[in-house]
C-alpha atoms as a printed R data frame, in Angstrom:
   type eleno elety resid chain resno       x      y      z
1  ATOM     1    CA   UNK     A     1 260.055 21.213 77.875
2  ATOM     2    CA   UNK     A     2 261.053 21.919 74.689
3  ATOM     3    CA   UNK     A     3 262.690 25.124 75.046
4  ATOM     4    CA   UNK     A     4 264.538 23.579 77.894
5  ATOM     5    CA   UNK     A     5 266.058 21.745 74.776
6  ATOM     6    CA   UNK     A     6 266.502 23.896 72.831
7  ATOM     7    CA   UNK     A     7 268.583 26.389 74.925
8  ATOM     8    CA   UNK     A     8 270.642 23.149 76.331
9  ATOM     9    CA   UNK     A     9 271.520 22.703 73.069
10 ATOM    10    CA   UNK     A    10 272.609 26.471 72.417
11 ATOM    11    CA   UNK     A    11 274.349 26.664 75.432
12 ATOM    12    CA   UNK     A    12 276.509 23.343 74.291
13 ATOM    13    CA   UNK     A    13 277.340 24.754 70.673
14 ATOM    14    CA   UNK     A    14 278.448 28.069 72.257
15 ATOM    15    CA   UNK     A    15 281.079 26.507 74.235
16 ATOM    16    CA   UNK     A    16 282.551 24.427 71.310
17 ATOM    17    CA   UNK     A    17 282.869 27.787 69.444
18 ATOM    18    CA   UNK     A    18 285.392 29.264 72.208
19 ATOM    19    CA   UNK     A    19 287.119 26.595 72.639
20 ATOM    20    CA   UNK     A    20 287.736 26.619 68.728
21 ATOM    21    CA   UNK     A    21 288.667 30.477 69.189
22 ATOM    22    CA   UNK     A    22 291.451 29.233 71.829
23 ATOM    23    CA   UNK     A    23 293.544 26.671 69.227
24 ATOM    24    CA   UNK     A    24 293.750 29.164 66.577
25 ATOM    25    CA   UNK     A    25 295.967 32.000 68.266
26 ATOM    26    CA   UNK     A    26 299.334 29.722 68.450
27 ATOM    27    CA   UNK     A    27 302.120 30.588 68.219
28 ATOM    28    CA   UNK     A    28 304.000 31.486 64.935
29 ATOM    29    CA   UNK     A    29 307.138 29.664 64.374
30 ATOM    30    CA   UNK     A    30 310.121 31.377 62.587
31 ATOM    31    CA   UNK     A    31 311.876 29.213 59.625
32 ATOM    32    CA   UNK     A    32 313.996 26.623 60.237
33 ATOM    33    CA   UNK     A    33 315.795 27.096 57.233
34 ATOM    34    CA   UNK     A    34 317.332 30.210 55.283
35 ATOM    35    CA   UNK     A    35 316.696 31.073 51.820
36 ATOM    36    CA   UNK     A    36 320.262 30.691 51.122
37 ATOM    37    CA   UNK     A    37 320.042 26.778 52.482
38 ATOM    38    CA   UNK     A    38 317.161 26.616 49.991
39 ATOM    39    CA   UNK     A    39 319.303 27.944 46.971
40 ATOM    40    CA   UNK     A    40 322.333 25.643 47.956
41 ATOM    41    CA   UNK     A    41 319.771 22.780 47.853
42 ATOM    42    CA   UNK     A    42 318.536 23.986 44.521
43 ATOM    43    CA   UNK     A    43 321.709 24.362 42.643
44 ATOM    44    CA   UNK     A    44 322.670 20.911 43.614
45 ATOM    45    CA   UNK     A    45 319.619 19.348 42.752
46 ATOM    46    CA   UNK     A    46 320.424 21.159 39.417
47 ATOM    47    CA   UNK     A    47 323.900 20.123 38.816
48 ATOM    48    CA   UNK     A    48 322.413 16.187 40.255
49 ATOM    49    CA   UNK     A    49 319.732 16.286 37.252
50 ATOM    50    CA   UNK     A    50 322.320 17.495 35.085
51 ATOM    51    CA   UNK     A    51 324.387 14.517 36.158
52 ATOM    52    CA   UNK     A    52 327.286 16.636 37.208
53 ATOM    53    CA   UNK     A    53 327.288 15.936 40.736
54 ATOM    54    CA   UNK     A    54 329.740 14.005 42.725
55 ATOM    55    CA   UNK     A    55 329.956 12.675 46.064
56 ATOM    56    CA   UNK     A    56 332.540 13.888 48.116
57 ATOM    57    CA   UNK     A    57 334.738 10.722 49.074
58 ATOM    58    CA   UNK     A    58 334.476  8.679 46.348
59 ATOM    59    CA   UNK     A    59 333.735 10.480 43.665
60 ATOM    60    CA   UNK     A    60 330.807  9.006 42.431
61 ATOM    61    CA   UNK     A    61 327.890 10.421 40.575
62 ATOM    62    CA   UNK     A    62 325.181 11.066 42.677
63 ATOM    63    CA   UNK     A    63 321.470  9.834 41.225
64 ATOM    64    CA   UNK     A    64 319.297  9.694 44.801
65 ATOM    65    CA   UNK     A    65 317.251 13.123 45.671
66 ATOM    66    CA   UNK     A    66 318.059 13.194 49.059
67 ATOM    67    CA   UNK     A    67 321.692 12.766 48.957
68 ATOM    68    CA   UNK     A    68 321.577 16.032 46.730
69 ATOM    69    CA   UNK     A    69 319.362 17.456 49.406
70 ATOM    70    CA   UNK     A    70 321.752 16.818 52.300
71 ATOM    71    CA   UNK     A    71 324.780 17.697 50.123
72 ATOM    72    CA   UNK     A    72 323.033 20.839 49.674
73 ATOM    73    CA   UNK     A    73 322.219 21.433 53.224
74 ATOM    74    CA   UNK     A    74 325.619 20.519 54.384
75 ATOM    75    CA   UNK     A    75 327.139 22.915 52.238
76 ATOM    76    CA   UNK     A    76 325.214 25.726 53.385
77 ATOM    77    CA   UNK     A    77 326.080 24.942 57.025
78 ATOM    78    CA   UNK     A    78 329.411 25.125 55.588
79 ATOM    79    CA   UNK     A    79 328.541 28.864 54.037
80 ATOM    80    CA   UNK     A    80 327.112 29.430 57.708
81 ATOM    81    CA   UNK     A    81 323.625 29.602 56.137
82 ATOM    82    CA   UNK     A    82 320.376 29.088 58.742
83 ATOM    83    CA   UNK     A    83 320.104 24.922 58.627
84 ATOM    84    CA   UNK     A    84 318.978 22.517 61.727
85 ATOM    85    CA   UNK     A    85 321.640 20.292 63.175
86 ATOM    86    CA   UNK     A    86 322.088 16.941 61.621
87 ATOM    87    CA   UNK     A    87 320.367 14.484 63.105
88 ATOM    88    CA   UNK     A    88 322.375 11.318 64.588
């Protein structure tokens, strides 16, 4: 009765290790943005901690992270750099 058990009990643990086998071979997904996005985004982050960045349309200096970050990213779309869509 036991061994009855016992090999129940194998026969369970061998099936959760294939199905663990299964989720690891996905699919690798390619970047979503280019290193030359990331460098735009750097150098404005830069020139924003330097305190030398404007906004575009009114001139003002810019002190939030992510306006420097979509600055950055919209001026590498501009360049024609590898960046997303904006979102709407």
């Amino acid at each position: 009765m036991a061994t009855k058990k016992v090999a129940k009990v194998a026969k369970k643990s061998a099936s959760k290790k294939s199905s663990a086998k299964k989720s690891s071979s996905k699919k690798k997904s390619t970047r979503k943005y280019s290193p030359a996005a990331g460098k735009s985004v750097e150098r404005e982050m830069k020139a924003m901690k330097q305190g030398k960045l404007e906004s575009g349309r009114s001139g003002r200096k810019v002190t939030s992270r992510k306006q420097a970050i979509a600055i950055g990213l919209s001026e590498a779309r501009k360049a024609g750099a590898k960046v997303p869509k904006k979102k709407e």
